[in-house]
C-alpha positions, -999 to +999 in steps of 0.1 A: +176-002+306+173-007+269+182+028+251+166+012+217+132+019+236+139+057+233+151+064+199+129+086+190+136+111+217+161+132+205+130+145+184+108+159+210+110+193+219+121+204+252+091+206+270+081+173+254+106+158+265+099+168+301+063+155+299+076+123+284+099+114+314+068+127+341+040+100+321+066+075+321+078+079+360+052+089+375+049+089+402+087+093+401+109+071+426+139+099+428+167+076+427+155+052+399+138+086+378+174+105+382+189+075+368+170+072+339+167+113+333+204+111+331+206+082+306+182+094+288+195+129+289+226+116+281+215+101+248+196+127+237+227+148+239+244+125+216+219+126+189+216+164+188+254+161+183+250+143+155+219+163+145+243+195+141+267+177+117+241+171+096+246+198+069+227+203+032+250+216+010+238+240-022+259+259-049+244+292-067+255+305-099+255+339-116+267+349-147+301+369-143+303+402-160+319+395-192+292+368-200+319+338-201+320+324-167+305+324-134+301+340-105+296+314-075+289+303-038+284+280-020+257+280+009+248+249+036+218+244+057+209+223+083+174+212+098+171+239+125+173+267+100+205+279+103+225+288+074+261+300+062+271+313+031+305+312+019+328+339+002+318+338-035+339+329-065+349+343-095+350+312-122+361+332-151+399+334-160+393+369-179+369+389-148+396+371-122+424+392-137+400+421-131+382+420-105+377+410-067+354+398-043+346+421-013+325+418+016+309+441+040+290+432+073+258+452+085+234+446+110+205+429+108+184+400+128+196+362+129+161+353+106+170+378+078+204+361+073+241+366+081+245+401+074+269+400+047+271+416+013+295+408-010+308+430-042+326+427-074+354+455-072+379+464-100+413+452-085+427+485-098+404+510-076+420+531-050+418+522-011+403+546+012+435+574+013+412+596+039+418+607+075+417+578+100+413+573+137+442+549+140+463+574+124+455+606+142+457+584+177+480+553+169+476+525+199+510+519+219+493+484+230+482+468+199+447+473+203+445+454+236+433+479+258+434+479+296+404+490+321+416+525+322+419+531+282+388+513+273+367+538+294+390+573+284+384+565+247+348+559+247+333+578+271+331+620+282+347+629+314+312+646+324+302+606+319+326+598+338+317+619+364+283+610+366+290+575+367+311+585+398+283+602+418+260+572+414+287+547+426+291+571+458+253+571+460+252+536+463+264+510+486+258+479+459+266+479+428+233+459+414+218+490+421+233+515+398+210+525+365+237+543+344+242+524+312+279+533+319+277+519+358+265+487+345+293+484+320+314+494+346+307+469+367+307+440+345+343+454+329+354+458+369+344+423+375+360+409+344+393+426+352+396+427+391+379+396+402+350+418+419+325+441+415+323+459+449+318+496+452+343+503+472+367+490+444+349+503+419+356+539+430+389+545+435+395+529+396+370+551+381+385+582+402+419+575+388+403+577+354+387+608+354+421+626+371+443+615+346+413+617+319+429+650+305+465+642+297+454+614+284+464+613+249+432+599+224+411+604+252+369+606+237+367+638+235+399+643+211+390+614+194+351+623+183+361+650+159+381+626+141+360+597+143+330+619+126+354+639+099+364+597+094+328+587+092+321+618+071+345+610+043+346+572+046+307+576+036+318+598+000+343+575-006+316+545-003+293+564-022+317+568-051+330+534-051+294+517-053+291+537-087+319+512-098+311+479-080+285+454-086+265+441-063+259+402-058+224+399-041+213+378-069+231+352-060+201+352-031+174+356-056+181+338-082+155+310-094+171+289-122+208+277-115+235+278-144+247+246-147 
């Protein structure tokens, strides 16, 4: 077979492709048309490889805040729209002394960007000094929580208990509807190999008895993680007053050269 003859197929789109392979084989031996599909396949594999190394690469500018230097990032692109922006720079030796870049992610859909937003902060402003939930319920595991703990510290015992009546309603675990069933199962499955009922139960039972004495358990932890949300939200507040905000380095029209 002479691969030169299909160059151009690493172009199509998927269900072109299909069609392509049907007109050409039809009607397809199954032997010979497997034979070519995975040749073909095969090559069109290795040009989409090559396809995703193939990155644009772009540089913005700002002005920095004292006037004499820059503010910059760079950005790359590729031909299936993706793109990634990199941490800014500050190109100034005077706002470097003084300042910092900071980032905070957000939410927000794959076609609106990366959800990152990046800040020019005074090296000299205070961290957040306010109550914490790490503090008030420090981990003895290093964050690495088993089956038991994950579902204590995120979930009421009344959820809990729900949860538990629907398992013993059921015989399968595809049929459960509780958000928290579901979760249950795939966490079950991930840790235990399985996701049988029958399993399932006695687990979740030996949560909710020991749910309790359980120290950080959710419902210890929710006044904390509100009075943390509370003031981590006035110390943002203040802080933004100080800050500068670089979103016009994504709407800027003329680059500084």
């Amino acid at each position: 077979m002479n691969i030169d003859e299909y160059s151009d197929v690493y172009k199509m789109k998927y269900s072109q492709f299909c069609k392509y392979l049907q007109h050409k084989y039809s009607p397809p031996q199954k032997a010979y048309f497997n034979d070519k599909f995975d040749t073909i396949t095969s090559y069109q594999r290795k040009a989409v490889s090559y396809r995703k190394m193939s990155w644009e690469y772009d540089i913005r500018k700002i002005k920095c805040p004292c006037g004499n230097g820059f503010i910059s990032q760079e950005s790359r692109s590729d031909d299936w729209g993706r793109t990634e922006n990199y941490v800014p720079t500050i190109e100034c030796p005077e706002c470097s002394q003084k300042y910092k870049i900071e980032t905070e992610q957000h939410f927000c859909y794959k076609w609106d960007g990366d959800g990152i937003s990046y800040y020019i902060t005074p090296k000299d402003y205070p961290e957040y000094a306010g109550i914490t939930e790490d503090a008030q319920f420090p981990s003895a595991t290093l964050n690495v929580l088993d089956f038991a703990e994950w579902f204590t510290e995120r979930y009421t015992k009344a959820q809990l208990q729900s949860s538990l009546a629907e398992f013993q309603e059921n015989k399968s675990s595809s049929k459960v509807s509780l958000g928290l069933s579901k979760e249950l199962v795939k966490e079950h499955k991930l840790k235990y190999r399985n996701a049988k009922v029958s399993e399932i139960i006695p687990h979740l039972q030996e949560i909710i008895d020991g749910y309790d004495s359980y120290f950080g358990n959710f419902e210890q932890r929710k006044p904390i993680r509100d009075e943390e949300m509370r003031e981590r939200k006035i110390y943002t507040d203040e802080k933004r007053k100080h800050q500068i905000g670089l979103q016009e380095l994504y709407n800027y029209t003329d680059k500084v050269d």
